[in-house]
Backbone bond lengths (Angstrom), bond angles and torsions (degrees), N, CA, C in turn:
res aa  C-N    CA-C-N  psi(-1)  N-CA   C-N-CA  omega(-1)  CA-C   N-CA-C  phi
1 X - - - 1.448 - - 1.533 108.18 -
2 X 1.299 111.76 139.23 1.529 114.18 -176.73 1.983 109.97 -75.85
3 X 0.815 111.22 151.42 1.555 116.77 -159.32 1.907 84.47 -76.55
4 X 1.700 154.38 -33.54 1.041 144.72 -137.48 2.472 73.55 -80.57
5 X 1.459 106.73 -45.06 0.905 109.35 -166.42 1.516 127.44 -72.75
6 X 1.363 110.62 -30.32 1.326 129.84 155.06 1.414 120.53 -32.60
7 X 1.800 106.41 -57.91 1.556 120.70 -169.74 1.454 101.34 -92.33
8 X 1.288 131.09 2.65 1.670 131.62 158.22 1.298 84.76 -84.97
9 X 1.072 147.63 -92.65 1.518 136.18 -132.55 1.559 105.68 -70.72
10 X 1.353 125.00 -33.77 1.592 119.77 174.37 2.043 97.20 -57.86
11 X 1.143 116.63 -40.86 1.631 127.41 -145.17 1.791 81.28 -58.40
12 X 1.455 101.07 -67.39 1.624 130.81 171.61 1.553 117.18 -7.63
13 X 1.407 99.79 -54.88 1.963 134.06 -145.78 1.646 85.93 -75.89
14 X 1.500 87.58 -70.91 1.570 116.46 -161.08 1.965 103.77 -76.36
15 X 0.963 107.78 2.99 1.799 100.04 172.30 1.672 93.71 62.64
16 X 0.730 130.48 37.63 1.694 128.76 -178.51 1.709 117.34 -99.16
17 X 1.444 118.99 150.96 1.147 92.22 -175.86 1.653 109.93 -122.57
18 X 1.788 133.13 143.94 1.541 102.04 163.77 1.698 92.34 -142.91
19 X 1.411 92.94 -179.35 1.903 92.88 -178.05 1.522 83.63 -162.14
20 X 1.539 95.88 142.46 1.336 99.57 172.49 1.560 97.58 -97.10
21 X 2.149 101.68 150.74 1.603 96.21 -167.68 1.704 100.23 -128.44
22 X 1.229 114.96 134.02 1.286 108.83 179.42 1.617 128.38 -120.29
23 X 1.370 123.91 96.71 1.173 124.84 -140.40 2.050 105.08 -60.72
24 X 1.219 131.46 142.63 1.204 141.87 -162.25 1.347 111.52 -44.49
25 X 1.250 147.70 129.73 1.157 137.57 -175.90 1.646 125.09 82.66
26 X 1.001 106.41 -25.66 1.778 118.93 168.86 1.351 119.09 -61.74
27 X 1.438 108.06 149.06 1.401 100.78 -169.18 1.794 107.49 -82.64
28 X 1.329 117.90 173.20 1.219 110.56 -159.53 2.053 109.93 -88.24
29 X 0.996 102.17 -2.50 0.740 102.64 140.63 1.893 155.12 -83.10
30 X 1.452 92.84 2.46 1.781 92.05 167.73 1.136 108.90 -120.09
31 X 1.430 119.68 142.65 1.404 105.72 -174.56 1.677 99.73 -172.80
32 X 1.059 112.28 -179.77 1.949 118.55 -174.69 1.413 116.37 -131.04
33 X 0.942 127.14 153.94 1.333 121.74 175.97 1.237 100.26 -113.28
34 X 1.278 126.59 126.61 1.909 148.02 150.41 1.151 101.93 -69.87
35 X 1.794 126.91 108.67 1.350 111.60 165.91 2.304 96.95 -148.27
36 X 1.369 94.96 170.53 1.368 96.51 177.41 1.303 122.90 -51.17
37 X 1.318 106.77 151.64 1.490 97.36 -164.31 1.689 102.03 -115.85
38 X 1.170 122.28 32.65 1.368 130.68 166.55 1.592 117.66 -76.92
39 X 1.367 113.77 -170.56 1.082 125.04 169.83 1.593 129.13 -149.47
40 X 1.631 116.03 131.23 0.996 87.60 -141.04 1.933 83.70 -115.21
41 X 1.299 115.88 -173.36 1.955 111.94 -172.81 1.725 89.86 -140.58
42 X 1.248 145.89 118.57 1.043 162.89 94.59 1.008 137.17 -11.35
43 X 1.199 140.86 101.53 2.040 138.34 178.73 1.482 86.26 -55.19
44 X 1.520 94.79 176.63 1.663 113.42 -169.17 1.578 98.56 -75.37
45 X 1.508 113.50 -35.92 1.273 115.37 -172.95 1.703 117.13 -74.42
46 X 1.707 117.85 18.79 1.231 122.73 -156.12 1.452 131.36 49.55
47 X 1.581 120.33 15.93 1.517 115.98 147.56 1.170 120.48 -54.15
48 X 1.222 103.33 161.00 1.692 132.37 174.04 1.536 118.22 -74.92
49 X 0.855 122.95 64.16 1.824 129.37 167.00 1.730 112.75 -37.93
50 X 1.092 103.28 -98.42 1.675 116.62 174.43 1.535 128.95 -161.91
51 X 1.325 105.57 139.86 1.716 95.73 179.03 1.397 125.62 -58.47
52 X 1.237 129.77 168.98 1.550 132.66 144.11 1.217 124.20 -116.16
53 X 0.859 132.12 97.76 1.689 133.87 165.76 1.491 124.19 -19.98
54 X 1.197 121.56 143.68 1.460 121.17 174.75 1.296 133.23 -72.35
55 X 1.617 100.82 2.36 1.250 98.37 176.62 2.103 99.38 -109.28
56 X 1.181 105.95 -10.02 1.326 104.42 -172.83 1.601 121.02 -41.67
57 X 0.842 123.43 137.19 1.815 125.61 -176.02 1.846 106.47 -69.80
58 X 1.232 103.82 134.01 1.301 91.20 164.24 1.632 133.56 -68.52
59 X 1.028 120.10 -31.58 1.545 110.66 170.20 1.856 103.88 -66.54
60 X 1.052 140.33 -5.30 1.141 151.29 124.09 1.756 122.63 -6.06
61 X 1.558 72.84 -99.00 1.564 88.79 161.51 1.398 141.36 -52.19
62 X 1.808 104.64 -33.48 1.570 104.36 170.81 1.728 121.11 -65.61
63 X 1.753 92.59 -21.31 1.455 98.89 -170.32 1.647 101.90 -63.59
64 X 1.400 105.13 -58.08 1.337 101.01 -152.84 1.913 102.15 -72.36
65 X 1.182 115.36 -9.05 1.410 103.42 158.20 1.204 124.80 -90.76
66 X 1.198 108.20 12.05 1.404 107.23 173.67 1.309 116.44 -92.50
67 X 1.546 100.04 -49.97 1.485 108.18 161.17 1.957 120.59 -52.77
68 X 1.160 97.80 -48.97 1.835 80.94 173.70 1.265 107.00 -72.24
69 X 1.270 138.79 27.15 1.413 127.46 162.48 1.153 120.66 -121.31
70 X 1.498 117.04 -10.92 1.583 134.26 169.15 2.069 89.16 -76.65
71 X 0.972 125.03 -55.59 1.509 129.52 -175.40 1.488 114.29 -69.94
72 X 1.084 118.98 -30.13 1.451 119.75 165.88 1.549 110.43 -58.17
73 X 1.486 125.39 138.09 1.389 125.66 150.41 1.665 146.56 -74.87
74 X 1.278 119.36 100.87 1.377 95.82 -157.40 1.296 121.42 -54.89
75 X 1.303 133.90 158.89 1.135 134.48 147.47 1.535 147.37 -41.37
76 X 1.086 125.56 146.50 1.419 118.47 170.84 1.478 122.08 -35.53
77 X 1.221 139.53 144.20 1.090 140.07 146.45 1.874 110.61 -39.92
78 X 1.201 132.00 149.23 1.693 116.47 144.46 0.909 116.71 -123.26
């Protein structure tokens, strides 16, 4: 799957929003992307875990991934 399509269907999943913006007169090649400014945590298998907010603190954030990784099981060796 091409990644333009990838980040529509994650955008979709996750209620997220982006738009590419191209200021008037610019060539079409320069341009910005406007998108949510959250963050989002994924299982390995690309489930939906939980958001983080943009204002969330990072020692915040390390916690609670720390904790889903103390609760996660590792895997087998192969």
């Amino acid at each position: 799957m091409k990644a333009p399509v990838v980040a529509l269907i994650a955008a979709l999943l996750l209620a997220a929003g982006y738009r590419k913006v191209t200021e008037p007169g610019a060539p079409a090649d320069r341009y910005h992307v406007d998108h949510s400014a959250g963050m989002y945590l994924l299982g390995p298998d690309g489930s939906y875990i939980r958001e983080l907010g943009y204002s969330t603190r990072v020692a915040e954030i390390a916690e609670r991934i720390e904790m889903l990784l103390d609760e996660t099981p590792m895997a087998p060796a192969q």
